[in-house]
C-alpha positions in Angstrom: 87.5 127.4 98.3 85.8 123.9 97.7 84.2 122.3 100.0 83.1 118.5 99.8 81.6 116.0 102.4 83.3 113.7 104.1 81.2 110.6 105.1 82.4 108.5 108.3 80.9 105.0 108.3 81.5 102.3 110.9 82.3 98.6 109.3 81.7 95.7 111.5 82.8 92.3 110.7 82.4 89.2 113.2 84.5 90.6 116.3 85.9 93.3 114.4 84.6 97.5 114.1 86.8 100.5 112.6 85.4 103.6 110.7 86.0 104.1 106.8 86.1 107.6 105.7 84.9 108.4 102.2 83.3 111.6 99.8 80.2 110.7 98.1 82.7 110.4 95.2 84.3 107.9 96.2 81.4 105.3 96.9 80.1 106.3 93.2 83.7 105.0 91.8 83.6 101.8 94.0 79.5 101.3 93.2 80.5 102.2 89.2 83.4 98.9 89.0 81.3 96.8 91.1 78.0 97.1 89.0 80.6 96.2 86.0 82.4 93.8 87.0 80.4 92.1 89.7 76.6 93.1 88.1 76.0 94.6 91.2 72.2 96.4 90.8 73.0 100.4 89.3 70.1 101.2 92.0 71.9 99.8 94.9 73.7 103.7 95.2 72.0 106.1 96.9 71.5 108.8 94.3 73.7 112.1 94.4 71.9 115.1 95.1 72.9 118.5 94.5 69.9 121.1 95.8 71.1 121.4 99.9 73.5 118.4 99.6 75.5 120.0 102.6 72.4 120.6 105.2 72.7 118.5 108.3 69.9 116.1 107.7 71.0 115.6 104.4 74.4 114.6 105.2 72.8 112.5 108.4 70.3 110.6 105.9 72.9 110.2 103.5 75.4 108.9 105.9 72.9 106.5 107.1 71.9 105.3 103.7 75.7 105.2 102.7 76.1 102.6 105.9 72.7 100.5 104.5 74.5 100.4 100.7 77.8 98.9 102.2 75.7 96.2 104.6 74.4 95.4 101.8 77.1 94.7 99.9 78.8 92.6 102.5 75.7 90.3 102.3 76.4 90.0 98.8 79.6 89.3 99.6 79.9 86.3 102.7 82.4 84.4 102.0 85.0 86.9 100.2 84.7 90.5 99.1 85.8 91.4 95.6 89.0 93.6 96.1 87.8 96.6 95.0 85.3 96.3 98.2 88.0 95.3 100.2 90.5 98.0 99.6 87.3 100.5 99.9 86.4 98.9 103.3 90.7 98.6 104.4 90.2 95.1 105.2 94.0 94.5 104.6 94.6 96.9 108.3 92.2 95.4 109.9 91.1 92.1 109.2 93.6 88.9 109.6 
């Protein structure tokens, strides 16, 4: 049996708030085409641990630091997210 992490993150934009859910793995393949085709900083990511990555206050701290990296992104981002983001973040359910 495999087990894997699932992270929930809340997204808040203006007026708007709904939860994203994603593995670890899939915020390294959005951070992986953003740093090429957007030159977003390779250090932005959080780095992947492996010793205890299942503990509680691992998976708390990463969650929170998980939430921080996507912030941070929308800063970088005001006006109009590049789609990968976008898709990542399911704007197109929620956001008119």
């Amino acid at each position: 049996i495999s087990y894997f992490q699932v992270y929930i993150i809340q997204v808040s934009v203006g007026s708007h708030q709904w939860t994203v859910k994603h593995r670890y793995s899939d915020f390294h393949d959005l951070h992986e085409k953003l740093v090429s085709e957007k030159k977003i900083d390779k250090n932005l990511l959080p780095p992947k641990k492996i010793i205890g990555k299942n503990s509680k206050s691992l998976v708390e701290k990463r969650q929170k630091e998980l939430e921080v990296y996507l912030q941070t992104l929308l800063l970088k981002f005001p006006v109009t997210a590049p789609k990968v983001l976008s898709h990542f973040l399911h704007f197109h359910l929620y956001v008119s």
